[in-house]
One Martini backbone bead per residue (centre of mass of N, CA, C, O) as a GRO file, in nm:
protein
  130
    1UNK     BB    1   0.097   0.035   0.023
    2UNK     BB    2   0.054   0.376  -0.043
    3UNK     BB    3   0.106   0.647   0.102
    4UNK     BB    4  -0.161   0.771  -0.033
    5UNK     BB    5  -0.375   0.555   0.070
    6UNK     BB    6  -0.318   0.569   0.365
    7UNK     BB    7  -0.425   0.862   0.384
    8UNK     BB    8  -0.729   0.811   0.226
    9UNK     BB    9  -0.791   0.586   0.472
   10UNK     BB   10  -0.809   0.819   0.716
   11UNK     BB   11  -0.993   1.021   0.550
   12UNK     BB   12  -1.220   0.814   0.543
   13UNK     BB   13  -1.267   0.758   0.839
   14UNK     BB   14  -1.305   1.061   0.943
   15UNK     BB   15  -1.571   1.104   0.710
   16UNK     BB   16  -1.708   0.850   0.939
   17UNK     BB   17  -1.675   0.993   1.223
   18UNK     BB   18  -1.797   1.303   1.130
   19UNK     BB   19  -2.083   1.203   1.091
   20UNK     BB   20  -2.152   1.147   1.391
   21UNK     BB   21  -1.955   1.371   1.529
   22UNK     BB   22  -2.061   1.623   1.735
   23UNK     BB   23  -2.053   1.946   1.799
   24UNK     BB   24  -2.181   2.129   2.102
   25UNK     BB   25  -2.242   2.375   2.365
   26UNK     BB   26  -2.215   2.133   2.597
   27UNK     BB   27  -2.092   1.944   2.362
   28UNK     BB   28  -1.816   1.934   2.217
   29UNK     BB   29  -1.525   1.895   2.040
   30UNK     BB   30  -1.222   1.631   2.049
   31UNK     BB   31  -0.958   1.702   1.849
   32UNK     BB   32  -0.736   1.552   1.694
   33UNK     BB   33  -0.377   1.517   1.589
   34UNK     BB   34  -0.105   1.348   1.423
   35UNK     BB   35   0.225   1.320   1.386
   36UNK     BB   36   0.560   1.239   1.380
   37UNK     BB   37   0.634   1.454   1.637
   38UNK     BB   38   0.300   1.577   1.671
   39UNK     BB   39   0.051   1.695   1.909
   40UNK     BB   40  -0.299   1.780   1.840
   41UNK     BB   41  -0.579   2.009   2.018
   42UNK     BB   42  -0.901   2.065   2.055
   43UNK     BB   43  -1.187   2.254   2.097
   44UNK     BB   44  -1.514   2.220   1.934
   45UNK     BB   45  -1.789   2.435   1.850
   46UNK     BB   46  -1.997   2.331   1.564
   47UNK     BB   47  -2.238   2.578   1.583
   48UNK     BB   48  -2.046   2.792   1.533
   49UNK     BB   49  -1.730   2.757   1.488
   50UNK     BB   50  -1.522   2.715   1.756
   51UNK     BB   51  -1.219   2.758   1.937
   52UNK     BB   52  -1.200   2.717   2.235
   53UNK     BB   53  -0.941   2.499   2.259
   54UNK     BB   54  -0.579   2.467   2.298
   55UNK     BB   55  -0.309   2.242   2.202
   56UNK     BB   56   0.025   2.122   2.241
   57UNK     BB   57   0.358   2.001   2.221
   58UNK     BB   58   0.449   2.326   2.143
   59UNK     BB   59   0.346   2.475   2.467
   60UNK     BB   60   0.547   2.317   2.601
   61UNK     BB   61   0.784   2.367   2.784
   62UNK     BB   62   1.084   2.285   2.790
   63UNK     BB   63   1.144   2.210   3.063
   64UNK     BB   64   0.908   2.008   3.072
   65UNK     BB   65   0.961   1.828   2.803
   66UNK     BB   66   1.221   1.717   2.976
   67UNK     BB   67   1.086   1.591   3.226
   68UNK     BB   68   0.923   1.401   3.084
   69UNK     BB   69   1.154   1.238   2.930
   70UNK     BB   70   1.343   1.162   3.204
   71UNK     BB   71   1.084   0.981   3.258
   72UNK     BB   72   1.138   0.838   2.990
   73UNK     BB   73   1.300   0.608   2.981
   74UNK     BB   74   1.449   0.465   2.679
   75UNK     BB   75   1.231   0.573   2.442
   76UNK     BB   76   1.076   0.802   2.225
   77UNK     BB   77   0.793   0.654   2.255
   78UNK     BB   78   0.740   0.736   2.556
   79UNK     BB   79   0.780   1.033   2.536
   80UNK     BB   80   0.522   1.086   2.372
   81UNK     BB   81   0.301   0.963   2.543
   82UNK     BB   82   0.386   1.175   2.763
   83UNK     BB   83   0.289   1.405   2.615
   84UNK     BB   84   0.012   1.378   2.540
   85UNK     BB   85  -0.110   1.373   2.814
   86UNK     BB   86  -0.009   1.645   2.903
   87UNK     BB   87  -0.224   1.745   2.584
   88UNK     BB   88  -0.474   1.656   2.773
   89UNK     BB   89  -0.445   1.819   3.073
   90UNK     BB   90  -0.421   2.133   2.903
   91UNK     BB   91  -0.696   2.124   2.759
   92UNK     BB   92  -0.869   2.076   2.965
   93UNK     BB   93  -0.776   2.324   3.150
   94UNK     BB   94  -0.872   2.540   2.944
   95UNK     BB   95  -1.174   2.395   2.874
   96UNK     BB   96  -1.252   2.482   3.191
   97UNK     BB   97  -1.215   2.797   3.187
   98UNK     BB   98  -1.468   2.810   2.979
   99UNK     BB   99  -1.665   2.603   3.052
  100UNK     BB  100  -1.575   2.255   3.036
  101UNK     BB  101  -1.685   1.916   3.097
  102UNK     BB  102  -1.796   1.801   2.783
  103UNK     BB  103  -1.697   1.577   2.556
  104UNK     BB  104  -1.651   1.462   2.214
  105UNK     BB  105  -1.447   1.217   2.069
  106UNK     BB  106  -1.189   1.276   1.826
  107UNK     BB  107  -0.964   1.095   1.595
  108UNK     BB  108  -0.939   1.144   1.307
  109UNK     BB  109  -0.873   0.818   1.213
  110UNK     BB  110  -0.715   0.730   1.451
  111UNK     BB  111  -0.587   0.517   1.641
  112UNK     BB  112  -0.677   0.397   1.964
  113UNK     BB  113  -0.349   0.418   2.044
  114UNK     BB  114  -0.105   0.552   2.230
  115UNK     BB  115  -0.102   0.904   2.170
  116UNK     BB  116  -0.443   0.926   2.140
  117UNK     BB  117  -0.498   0.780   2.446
  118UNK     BB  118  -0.318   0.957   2.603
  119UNK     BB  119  -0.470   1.210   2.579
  120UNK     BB  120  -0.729   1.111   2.691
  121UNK     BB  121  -0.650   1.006   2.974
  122UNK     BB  122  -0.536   1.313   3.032
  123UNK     BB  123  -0.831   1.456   2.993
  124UNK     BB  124  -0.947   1.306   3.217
  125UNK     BB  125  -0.780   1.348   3.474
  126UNK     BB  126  -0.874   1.680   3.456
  127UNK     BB  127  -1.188   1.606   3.367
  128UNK     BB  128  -1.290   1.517   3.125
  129UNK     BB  129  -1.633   1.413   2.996
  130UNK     BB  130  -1.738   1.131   2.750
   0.00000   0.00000   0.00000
């Protein structure tokens, strides 16, 4: 399969889940991003089209991103999924100060696994109820 098929079988999941997951101003939704070195999170509320809160692992500071890597030692692969968390429990609290508690979870496409679950995960601790 190339890379082209790849692609454009994540973007038909997406058009796939994007059908059923709607946000709306009681239930926003929480939508993620996943690229190959970063990890993106927005809060969107689709009745109005407004982003309501976003966080990035690119938002957060240098000094916390090395502490997150050095409690995650091994591999890369743990500390990206160390940062996911990180940027779900971010998203979570920008969240909670515009006023929302409760959010429909929009994984885009991919797969429930790493570090979208990561995320995920890290949005509950916050306080974020699915």
């Amino acid at each position: 399969m190339s890379k082209m098929q790849m692609g454009s079988a994540r973007l038909r999941r997406q058009r796939r889940v994007r059908a059923k997951v709607k946000g709306s101003g009681e239930r926003p939704r929480l939508s993620v991003f996943r690229s190959a070195t970063h990890i993106y999170a927005q809060i969107i509320d689709d009745t109005t089209g407004k982003t309501i809160a976003a966080a990035s692992d690119m938002s957060i500071d240098k000094k916390e991103k090395d502490a997150i890597r050095k409690g995650q030692e091994g591999s890369e692969r743990k500390a990206k999924v160390a940062l996911a968390f990180a940027v779900g429990q971010q998203v979570a609290e920008a969240g909670k100060k515009k006023g929302v508690d409760a959010v429909v979870f929009d994984r885009n496409g991919f797969s429930y696994t790493g570090r979208v679950a990561a995320l995920a995960d890290g949005a509950r601790s916050a306080g974020l109820k699915f």
